[in-house]
N, C-alpha and C positions, 0 to 999 in steps of 0.2 A: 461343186455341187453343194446345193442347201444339204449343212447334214442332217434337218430329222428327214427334208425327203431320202438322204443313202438311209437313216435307219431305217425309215418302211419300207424301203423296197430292197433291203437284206435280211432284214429277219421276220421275213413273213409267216413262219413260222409261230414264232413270238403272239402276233398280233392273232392267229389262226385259231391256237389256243387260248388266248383270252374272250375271243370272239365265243367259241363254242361254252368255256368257262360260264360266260352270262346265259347263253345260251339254258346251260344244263338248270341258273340259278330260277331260270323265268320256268322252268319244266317245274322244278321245288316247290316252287312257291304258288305255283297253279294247282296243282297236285294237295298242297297244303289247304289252301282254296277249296280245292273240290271237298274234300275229307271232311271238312269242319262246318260246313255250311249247305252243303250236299244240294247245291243249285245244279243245274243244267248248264250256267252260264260258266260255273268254275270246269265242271268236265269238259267245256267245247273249249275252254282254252286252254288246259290241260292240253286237248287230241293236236289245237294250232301249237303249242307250243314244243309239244314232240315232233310232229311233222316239221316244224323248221329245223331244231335239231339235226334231226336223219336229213336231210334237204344242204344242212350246211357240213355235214360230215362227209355225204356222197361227193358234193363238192369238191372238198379234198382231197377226199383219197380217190376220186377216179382218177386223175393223171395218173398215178401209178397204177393203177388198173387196168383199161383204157387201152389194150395193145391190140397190135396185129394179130396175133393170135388170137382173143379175143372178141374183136370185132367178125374173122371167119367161124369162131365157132359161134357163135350167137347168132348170127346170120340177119338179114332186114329187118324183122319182126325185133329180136332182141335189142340191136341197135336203134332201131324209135323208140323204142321202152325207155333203153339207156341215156338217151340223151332227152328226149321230152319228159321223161320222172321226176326229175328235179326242178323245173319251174311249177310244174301242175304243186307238188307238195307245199311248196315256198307260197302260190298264192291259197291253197288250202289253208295255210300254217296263216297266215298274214289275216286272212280272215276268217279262221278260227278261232284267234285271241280278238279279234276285233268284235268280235258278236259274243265273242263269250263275255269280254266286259259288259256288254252292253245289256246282254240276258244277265248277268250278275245284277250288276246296279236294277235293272227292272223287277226282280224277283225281291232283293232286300228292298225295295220300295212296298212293294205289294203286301211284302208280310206287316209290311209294318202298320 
């Protein structure tokens, strides 16, 4: 086997964590965005870039979540929640930072 394909598909781990790492840096830095320039366009991608965040965490950790027990006590209703939540958030998140750059850049245009 090609070895970086055995490294990605053993320490996915590894990669899960770097993944969220960026994740958390693009929340920072929106967040940073919003504060200092106090547009609509840095908040909406502040809210897209938390929602992917919580999107790529649930991710994760539902495998371990995720059980038979679980699934009976949450019953129909909690199980569509549980499994359609996480793409609704991801295309929220995906076009949240996408409108929000876009509100960003048209607002510093405006002022200027």
């Amino acid at each position: 086997m090609n070895p970086l394909l055995e490294v990605i598909l053993t320490n996915k781990l590894l990669f899960d964590i770097i993944g969220l790492t960026g994740l958390a840096l693009v929340v920072a830095a929106a967040t940073t965005l919003a504060r200092r320039w106090q547009s609509w366009g840095g908040r909406m991608m502040m809210a897209g870039a938390i929602s992917l965040f919580i999107a790529r965490l649930w991710h994760i950790i539902a495998p371990h979540v995720y059980t038979d027990d679980l699934v009976v006590s949450i019953g129909p209703i909690g199980n569509t929640l549980f499994i359609g939540l996480p793409p609704l958030l991801l295309a929220f998140g995906i076009a949240g930072i996408v409108w929000g750059l876009w509100g960003h850049d048209r607002w510093l245009k405006e002022s200027n």
